[in-house]
C-alpha positions in Angstrom: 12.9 -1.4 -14.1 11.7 -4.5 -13.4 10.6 -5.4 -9.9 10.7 -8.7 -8.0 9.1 -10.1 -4.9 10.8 -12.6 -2.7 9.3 -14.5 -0.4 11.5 -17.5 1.7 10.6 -20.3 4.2 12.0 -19.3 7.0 12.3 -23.1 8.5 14.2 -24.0 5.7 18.6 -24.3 5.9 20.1 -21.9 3.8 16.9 -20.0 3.3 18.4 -16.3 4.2 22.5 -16.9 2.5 19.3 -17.1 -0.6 17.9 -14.1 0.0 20.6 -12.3 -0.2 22.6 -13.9 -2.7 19.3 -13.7 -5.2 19.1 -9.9 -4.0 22.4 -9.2 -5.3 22.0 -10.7 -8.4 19.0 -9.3 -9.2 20.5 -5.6 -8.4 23.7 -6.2 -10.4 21.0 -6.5 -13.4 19.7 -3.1 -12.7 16.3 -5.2 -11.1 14.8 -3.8 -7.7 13.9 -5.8 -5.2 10.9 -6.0 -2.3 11.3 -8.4 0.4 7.6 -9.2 2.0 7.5 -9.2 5.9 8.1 -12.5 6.9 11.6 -12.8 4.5 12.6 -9.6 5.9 12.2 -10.0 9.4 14.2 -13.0 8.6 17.0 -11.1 7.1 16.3 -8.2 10.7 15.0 -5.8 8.3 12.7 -3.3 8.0 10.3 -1.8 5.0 9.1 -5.6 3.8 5.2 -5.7 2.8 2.7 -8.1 3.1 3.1 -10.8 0.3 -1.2 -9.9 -0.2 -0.1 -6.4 -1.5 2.5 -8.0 -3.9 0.4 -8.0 -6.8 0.3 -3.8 -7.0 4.1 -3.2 -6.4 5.9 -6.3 -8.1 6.0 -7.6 -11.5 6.5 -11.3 -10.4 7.1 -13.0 -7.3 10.2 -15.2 -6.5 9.9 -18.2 -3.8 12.4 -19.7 -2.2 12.1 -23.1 -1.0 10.6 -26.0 -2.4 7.7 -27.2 -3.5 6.1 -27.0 0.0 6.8 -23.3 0.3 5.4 -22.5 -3.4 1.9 -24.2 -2.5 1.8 -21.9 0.7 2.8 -18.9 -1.5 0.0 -19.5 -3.3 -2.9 -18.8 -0.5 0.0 -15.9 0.6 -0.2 -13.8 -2.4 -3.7 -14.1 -2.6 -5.1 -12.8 -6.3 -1.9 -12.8 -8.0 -2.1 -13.4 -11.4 1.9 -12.6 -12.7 4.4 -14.9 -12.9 5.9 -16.8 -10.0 8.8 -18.4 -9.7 10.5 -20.9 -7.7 14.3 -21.1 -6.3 14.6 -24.8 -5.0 16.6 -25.2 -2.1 14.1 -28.1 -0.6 14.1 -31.9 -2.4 12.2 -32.8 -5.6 11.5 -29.0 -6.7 8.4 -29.9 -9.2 7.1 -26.4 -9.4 10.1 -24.3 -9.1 11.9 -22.8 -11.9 15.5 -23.2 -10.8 18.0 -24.5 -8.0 20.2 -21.9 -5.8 23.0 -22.5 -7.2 21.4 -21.0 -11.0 21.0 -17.7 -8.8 22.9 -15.9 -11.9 21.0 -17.2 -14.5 18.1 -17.2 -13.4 18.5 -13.1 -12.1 20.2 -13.0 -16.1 17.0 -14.2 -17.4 14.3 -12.0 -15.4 16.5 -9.1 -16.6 16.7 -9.8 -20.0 12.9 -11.6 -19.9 13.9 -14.5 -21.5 11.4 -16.9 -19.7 7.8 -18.1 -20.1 4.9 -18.8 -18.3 3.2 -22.0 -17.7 -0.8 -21.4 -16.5 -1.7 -23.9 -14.0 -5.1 -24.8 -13.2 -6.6 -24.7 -9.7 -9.3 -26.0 -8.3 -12.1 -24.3 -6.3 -13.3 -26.7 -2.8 -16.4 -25.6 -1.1 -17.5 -27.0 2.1 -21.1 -27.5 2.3 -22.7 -27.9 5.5 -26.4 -27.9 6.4 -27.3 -26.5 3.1 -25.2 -23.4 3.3 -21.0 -22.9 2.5 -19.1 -23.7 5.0 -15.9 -23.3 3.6 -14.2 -22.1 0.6 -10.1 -22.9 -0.4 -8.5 -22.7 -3.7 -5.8 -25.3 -4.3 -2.8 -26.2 -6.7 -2.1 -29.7 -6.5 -5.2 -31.9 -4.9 -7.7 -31.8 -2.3 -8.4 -35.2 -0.2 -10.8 -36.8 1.3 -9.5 -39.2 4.2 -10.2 -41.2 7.0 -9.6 -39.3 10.5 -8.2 -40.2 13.6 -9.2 -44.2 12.8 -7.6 -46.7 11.2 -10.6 -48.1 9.2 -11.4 -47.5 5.9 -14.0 -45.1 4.9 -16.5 -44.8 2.4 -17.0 -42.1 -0.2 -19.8 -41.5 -2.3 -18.5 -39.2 -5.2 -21.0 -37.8 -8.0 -20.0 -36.1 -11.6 -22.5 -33.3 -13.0 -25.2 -34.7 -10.1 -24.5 -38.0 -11.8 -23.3 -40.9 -9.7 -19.6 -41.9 -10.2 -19.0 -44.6 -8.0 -19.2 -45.5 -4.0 -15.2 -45.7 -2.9 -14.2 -47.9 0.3 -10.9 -46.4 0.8 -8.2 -44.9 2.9 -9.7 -41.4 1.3 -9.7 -40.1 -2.3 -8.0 -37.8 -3.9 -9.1 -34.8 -6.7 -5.6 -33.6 -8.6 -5.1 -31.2 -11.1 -2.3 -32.0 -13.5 -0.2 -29.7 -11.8 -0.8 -32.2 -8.8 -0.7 -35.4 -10.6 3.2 -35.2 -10.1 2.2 -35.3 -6.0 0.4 -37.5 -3.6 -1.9 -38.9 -6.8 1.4 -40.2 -8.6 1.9 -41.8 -4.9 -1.5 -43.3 -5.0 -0.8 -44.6 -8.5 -2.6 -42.0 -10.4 -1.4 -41.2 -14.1 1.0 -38.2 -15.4 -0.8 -35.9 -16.6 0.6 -32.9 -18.9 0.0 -29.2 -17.0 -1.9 -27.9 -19.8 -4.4 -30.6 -20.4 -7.7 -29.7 -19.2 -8.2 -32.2 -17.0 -8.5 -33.3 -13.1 -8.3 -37.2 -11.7 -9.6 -38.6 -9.3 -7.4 -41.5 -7.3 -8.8 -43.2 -4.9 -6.1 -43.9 -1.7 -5.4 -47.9 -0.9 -9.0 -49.1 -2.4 -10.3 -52.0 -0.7 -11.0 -53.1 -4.4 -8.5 -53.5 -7.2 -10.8 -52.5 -9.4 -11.0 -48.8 -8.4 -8.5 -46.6 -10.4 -7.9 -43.4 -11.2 -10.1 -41.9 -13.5 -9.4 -38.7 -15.6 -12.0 -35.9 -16.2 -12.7 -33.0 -18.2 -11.6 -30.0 -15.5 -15.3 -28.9 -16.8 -16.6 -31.3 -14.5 -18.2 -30.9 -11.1 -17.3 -33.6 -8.7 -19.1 -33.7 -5.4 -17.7 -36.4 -2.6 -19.4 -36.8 0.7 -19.1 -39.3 3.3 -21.6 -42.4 3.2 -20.8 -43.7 7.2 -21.1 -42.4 10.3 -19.2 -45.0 12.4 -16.1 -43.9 11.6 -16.0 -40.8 12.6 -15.1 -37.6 11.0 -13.2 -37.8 7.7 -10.2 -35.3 7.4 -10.2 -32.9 4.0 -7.4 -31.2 3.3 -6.1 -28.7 1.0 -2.3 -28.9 -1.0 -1.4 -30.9 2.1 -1.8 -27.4 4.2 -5.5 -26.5 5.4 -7.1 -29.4 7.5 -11.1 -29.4 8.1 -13.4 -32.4 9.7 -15.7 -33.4 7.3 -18.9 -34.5 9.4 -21.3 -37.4 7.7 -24.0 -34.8 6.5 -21.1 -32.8 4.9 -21.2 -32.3 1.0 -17.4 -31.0 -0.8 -18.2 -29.9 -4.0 -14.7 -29.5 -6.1 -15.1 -27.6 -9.7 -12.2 -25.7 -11.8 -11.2 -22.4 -10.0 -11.9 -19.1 -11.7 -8.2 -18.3 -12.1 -4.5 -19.6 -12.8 -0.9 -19.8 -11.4 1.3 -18.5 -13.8 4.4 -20.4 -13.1 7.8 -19.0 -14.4 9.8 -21.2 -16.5 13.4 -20.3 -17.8 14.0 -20.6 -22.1 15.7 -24.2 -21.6 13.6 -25.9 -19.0 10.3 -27.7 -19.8 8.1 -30.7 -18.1 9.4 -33.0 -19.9 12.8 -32.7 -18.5 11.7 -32.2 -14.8 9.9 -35.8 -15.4 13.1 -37.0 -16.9 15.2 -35.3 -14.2 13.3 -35.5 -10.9 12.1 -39.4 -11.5 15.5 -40.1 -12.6 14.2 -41.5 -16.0 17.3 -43.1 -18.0 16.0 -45.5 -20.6 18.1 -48.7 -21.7 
């Protein structure tokens, strides 16, 4: 019997008429279901579990929400490493597998396992301070470097392998995965990138120079960014637009590929391709 964790954002309209329609369809199919505490406390249940101990009693993980609620599933559910899926009930639904009103199909699909996974790379961010970590957060889409509670622009010295890469003065810069590239770096004008090419970029935010752009790297790569001025004040990092740390001028961030993956659920007939051509409303001529 297959078993399927399902976590909701609470905040979100509609979130709980989700919950239960997904729960039905899932038991129709002969699937049993665990709601973790926060979705079932939602619902005024009892007997949900922490979404940390999902990875020894479900055999994948349904979120529902959007995009948003998937990146804060992923620091929820700690080391998962079986599939997760998304239900989108949120706005552009990147890294979610299907819409609430696909509840059938999709609960159809987990049943009779026709869906496959998609391994996303993550990246690993450590906060170095004096010498010594700080800090450690694992992240889907980006990590960023900004200016704080100024207006001015900052500057960022950012190094490859130890080697020099370039001095930014920016509004902040941002380190994407390809997973992320589809986020705030697409905003900044970085590239598309394919999810499985092993790569990160690197987009720096509103240069002061037009000749800064995006730069692509192999996901082998260690990039280190640090702050090169003190007289703005502390810079701002922060994590999948979620964890928020100030980043003094002696601070070092030191961003390599994380030791593990998101496996994120995809049904037979979806791919990339058609969530570029769908959610950026591509038409041709």
């Amino acid at each position: 019997m297959l078993t399927v964790g399902i976590l909701a954002n609470p905040k979100m309209a509609g979130a709980l008429h989700t919950v239960h329609a997904l729960r039905a369809a899932l038991v129709a199919r002969g699937c049993r279901v665990l709601l973790n505490l926060q979705t079932a406390a939602m619902a005024g249940e009892s007997g949900g579990i922490p979404a940390t101990e999902f990875a020894r009693h479900v055999d994948l993980a349904a979120v529902i929400g959007g995009d948003g609620t998937m990146l804060d599933a992923l620091s929820r559910l700690g080391d998962f490493d079986k599939p997760v899926a998304g239900i989108n009930i949120g706005r552009l639904g990147f890294l979610t597998s299907c819409t609430d009103a696909e509840l059938d199909t999709f609960a159809a699909a987990l049943a009779e396992g026709r869906f496959t996974t998609s391994e996303r790379s993550l990246l690993q961010a450590t906060i170095l301070r004096a010498g010594r970590v700080a800090q450690s957060f694992v992240a889907l889409n980006e990590v960023v470097l900004a200016r704080g509670e100024t207006g001015r622009l900052v500057s960022v010295r950012a190094t490859v392998n130890g080697e020099l890469l370039n001095h930014y003065r920016a509004d902040g810069l941002i380190i994407a995965t390809p997973t992320g590239s589809t986020a705030y770096s697409l905003s900044a004008g970085g590239p598309l990138i394919e999810p499985s090419a092993a790569v990160f970029v690197v987009t720096p935010i509103c240069p002061h120079s037009l000749g800064q752009r995006s730069l692509v790297l192999s996901d082998n790569a260690v990039v280190e960014i640090a702050p090169e001025a003190a007289d703005g004040g502390p810079l701002l990092f922060t994590v999948d637009g979620r964890d928020t740390t100030h980043i003094e001028t002696a601070d070092r961030i030191e961003v390599r590929k994380a030791g593990k993956f998101l496996r994120l659920l995809l049904l037979e007939d979806r791919s990339f391709y058609q969530a570029l051509r769908q959610k950026l409303r591509w038409q041709g001529l």
